[in-house]
NUVO-476915 format. One line per field, with one value per residue (C-alpha): residue number from 1; x, y, z. Coordinates in Angstrom, 2 decimals. Each point is the difference from the previous one (the first is absolute). Example, Ala and Ser with C-alpha at 12.3 -4.5 7.8 and 13.67 -1.06 7.14 Angstrom:
num: (1,2)
px: (12.30,1.37)
py: (-4.50,3.44)
pz: (7.80,-0.66)
***
This chain:
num: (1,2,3,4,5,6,7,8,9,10,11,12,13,14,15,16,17,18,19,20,21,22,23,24,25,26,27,28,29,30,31,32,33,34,35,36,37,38,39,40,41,42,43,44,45,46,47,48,49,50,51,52,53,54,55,56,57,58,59,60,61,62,63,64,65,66,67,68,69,70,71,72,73,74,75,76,77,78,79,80,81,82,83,84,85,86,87,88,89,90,91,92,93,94,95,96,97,98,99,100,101,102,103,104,105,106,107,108,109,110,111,112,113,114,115,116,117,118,119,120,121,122,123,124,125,126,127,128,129,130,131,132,133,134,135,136,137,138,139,140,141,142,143,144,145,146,147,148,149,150,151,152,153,154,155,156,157,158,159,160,161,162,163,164,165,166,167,168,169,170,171,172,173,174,175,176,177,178,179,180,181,182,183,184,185,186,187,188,189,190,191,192,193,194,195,196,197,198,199,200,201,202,203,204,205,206,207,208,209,210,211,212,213,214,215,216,217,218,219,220,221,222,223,224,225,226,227,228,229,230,231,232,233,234,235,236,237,238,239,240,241,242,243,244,245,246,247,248,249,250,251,252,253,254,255,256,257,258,259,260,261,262,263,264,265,266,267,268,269,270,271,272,273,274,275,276,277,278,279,280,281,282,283,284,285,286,287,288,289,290,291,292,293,294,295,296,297,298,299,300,301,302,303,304,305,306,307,308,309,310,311)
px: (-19.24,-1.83,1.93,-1.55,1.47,-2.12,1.69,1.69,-0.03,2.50,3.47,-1.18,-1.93,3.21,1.50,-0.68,-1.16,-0.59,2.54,-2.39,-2.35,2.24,-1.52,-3.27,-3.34,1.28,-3.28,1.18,-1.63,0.94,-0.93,-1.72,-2.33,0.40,-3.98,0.76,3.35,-2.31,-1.63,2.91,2.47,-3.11,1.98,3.21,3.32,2.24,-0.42,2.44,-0.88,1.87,-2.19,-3.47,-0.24,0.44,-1.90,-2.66,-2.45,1.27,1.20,-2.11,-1.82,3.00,0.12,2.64,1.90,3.37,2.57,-0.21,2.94,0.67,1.07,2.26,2.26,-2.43,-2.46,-2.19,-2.84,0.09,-1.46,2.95,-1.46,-3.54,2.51,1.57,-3.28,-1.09,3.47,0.29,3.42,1.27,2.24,1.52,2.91,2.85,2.91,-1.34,-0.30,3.38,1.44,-2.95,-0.88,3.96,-0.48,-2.90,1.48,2.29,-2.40,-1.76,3.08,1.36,-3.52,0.20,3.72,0.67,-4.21,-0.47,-3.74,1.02,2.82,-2.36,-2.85,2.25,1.30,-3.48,-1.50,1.80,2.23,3.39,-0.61,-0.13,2.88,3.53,1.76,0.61,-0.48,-2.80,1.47,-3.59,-0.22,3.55,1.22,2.77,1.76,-1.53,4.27,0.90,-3.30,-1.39,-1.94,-2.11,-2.23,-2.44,-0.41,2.71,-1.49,0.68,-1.71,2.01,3.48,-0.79,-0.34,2.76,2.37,-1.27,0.40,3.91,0.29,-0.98,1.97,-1.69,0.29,-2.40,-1.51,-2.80,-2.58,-1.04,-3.32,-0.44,3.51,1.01,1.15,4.16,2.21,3.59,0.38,-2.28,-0.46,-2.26,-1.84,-2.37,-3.18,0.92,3.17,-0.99,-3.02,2.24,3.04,-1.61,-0.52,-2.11,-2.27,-1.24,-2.30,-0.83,-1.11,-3.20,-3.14,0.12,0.10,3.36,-0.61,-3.56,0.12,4.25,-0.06,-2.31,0.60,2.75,2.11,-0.73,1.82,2.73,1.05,1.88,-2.07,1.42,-0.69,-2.04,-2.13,-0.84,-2.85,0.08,-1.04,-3.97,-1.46,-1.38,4.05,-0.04,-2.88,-0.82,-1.70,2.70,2.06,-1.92,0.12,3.76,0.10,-1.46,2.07,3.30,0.59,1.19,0.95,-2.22,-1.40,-0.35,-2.91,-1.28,-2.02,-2.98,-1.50,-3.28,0.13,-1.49,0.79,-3.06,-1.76,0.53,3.54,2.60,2.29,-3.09,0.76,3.28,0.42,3.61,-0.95,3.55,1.24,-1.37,0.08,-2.46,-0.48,-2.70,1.30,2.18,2.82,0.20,-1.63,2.48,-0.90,2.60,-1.08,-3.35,1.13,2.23,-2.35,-2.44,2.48,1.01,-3.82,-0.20,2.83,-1.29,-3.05,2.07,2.37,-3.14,-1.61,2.79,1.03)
py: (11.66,-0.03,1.09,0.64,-0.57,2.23,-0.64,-3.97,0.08,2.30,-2.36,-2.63,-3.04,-2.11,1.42,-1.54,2.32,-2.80,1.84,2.71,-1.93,-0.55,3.75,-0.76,0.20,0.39,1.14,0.11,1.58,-0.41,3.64,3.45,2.29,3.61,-0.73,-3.45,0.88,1.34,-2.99,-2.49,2.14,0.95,-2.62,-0.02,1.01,0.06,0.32,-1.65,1.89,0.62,2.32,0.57,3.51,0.19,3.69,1.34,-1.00,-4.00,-0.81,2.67,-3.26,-1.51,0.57,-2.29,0.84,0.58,-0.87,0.05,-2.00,0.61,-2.19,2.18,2.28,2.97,1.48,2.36,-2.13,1.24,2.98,0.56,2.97,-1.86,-3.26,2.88,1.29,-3.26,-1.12,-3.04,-1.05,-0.65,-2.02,-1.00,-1.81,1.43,-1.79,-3.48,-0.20,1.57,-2.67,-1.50,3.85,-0.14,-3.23,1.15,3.36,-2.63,-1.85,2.56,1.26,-3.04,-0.77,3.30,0.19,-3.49,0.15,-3.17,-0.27,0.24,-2.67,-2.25,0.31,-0.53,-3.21,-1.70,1.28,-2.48,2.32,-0.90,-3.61,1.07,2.31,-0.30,2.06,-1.37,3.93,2.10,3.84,1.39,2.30,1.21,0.62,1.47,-1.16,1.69,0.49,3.64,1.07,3.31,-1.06,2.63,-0.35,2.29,-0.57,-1.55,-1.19,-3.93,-1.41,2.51,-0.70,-4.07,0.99,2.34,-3.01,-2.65,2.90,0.29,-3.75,0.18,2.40,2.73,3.99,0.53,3.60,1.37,2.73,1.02,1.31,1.27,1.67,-1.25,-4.02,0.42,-2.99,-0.33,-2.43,0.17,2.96,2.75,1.91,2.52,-1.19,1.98,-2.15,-3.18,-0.47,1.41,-1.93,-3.90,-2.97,-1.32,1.98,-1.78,1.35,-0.73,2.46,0.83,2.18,3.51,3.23,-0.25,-2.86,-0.17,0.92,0.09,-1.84,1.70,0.84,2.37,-1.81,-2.99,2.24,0.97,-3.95,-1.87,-1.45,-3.71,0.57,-2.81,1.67,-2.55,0.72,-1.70,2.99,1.21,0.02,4.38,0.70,-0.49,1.48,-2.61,1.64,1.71,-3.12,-2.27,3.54,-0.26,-4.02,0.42,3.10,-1.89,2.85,-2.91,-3.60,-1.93,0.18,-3.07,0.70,-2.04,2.94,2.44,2.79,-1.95,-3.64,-1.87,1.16,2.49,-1.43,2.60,0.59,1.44,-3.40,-1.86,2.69,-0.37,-0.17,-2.00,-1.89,-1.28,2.43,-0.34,-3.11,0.36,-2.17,0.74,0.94,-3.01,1.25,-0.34,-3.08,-3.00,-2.31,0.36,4.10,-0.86,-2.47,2.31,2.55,-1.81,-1.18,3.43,1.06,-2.88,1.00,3.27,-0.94,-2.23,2.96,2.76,-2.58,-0.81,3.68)
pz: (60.83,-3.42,-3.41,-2.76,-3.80,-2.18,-3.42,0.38,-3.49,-1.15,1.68,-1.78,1.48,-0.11,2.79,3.51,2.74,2.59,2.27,0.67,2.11,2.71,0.93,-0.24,-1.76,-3.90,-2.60,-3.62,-3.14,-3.09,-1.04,2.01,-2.02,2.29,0.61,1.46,2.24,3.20,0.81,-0.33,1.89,2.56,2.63,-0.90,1.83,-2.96,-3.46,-3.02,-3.44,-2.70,-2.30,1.74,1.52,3.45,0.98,2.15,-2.47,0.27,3.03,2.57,1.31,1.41,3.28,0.53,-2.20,1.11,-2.91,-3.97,-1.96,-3.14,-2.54,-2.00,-0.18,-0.85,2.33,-2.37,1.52,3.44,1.67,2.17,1.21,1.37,1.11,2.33,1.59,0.55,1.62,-2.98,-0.39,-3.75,-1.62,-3.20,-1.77,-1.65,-2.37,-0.06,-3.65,-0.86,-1.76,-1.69,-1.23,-1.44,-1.81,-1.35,-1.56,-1.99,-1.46,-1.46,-1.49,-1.28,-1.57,-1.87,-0.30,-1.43,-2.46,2.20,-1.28,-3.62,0.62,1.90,-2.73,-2.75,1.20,2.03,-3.91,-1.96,-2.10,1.79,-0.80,-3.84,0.40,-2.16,2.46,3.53,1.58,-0.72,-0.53,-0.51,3.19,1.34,3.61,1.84,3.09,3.39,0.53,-0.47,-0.26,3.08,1.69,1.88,3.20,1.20,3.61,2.03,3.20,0.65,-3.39,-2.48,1.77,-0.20,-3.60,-0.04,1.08,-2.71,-2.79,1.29,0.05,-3.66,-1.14,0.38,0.46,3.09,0.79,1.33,1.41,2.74,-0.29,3.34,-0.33,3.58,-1.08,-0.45,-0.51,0.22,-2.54,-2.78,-1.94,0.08,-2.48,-0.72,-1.48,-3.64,0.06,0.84,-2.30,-3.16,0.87,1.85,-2.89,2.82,2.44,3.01,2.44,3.11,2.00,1.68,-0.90,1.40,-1.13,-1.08,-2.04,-1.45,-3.87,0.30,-3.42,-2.61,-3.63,0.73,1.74,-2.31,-2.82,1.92,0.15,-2.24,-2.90,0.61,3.83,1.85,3.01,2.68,3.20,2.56,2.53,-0.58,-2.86,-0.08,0.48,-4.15,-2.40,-1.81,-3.32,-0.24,0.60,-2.39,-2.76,0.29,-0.57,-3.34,-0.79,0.69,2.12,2.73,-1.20,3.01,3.06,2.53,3.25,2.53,1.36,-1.68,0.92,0.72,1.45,-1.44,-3.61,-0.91,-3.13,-2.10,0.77,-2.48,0.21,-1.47,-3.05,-0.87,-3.67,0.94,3.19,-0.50,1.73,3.14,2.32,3.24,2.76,2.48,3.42,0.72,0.36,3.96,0.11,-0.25,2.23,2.27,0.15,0.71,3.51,1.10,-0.02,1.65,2.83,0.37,0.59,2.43,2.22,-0.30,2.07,1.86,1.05,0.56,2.62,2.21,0.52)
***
């Protein structure tokens, strides 16, 4: 049995993946080019990948080839369609970054909500030390208790979220964007209603046709103009021109991502603009990718194989 990692690289190089040799013969690249995926997968009998395209153009040379893992929870990657003709099994992993994705959301807020850079810079700069008062008023904050909070997308990731808002205090709804989500508990909204009347938007839901472009410049004016917009889904599901044009307009008060529309950041994109850079706090992908995520996601994958070879 030979598997094949064509992208090691993106879990990290700090998690151990000794386990998977117990199955067999266990060839890892860093990083596939489409042009170089034929003749490392030429022998193999499954294939990890988290990115790299797995089509008839990439993988047609693997005879073998019997299962493809994926290393997410996404599977825009695959051609399910030429994995069925060829009888090639798929899988991938679902809800084993819930909690880190949750903590994240937070910390973007709380870094926007509380001007934790400006705090941070005014102290490490020297001009607390010269100070006369022992608290700084310069940038004001409210308390995250009281505030709505509203989520768009409730699968497992916006109701962890859902139940840390509550625990602070908070007014939880949210929108279903595919119309067919209903909760008992929390409430729901339309999408007019919950971007006029949520202090804090949160989104985490995925990129479809639903979804891609949901946030552009008119919804950005129907929200509040102290309103903090977190996204923590995919990066197309908000415009961000018209994002970054309504940062500068103080048509929104800030916006905290840890996804873009391009990954990596394009060179010439808008965020690199920003005439108040202030008012947006990005992190790049890592979200998912506590350590703890990243192992259980790579145990899962393992008894994944585990389970598809002793059936």
């Amino acid at each position: 049995m030979k598997i094949v990692f064509l992208d090691r690289k993106t879990i990290g190089e700090d998690i151990d993946l000794s386990g998977y040799d117990r199955f067999g013969d266990v060839v890892m690249y860093d990083f596939s080019y489409p042009d170089e995926v034929p003749d490392r997968v030429k022998d193999a009998d499954i294939i990890v990948c988290n990115k790299t395209k797995i089509d008839r153009n990439t993988i047609s040379t693997a005879e073998n080839l019997k299962l493809v893992c994926v290393t997410a929870t996404g599977t825009n990657n695959l051609d399910k369609d030429y994995l069925a003709e060829r009888g090639i099994e798929w899988r991938n992993v679902a809800g084993y970054s819930t909690e880190t994705v949750a903590q994240h959301t937070f910390s973007l807020l709380f870094y926007l909500l509380e001007h934790l850079s400006y705090y941070d810079e005014y102290v490490k700069s020297g001009r607390y030390a010269g100070d006369r008062l022992f608290t700084h008023f310069e940038k004001n904050f409210h308390e995250l208790n009281g505030k709505t909070w509203g989520i768009i997308g409730l699968g497992a990731i916006g109701h962890r979220v859902a139940e840390i808002a509550l625990a602070f205090g908070c007014k939880v709804q949210y929108y279903s964007t595919s119309g067919k989500n209903h909760d008992k508990i929390i409430k729901e909204a339309g999408f007019e209603e919950l971007l006029s009347t949520s202090d804090i938007i949160s989104i985490h839901a995925p990129l479809n046709n639903d979804t891609e472009n949901l946030i552009n410049a008119e919804a950005l004016k129907k929200m509040k103009p102290s309103a903090i917009l977190l996204n923590l889904g995919r990066g197309p599901i908000v415009n961000e021109e018209d994002l970054c044009d309504a940062l500068d307009a103080d048509v929104i008060c800030a916006a905290g991502l840890d996804v873009l529309s391009e990954e990596p950041m394009r060179k010439d994109s808008p965020f690199l603009k920003l005439a108040h850079p202030e008012k947006v706090f990005i992190t790049p992908h890592i979200a998912w990718a506590s350590i703890e995520a990243r192992v259980r996601l790579m145990k899962i994958i393992e008894g994944q194989i585990e389970e598809w070879l002793n059936k």
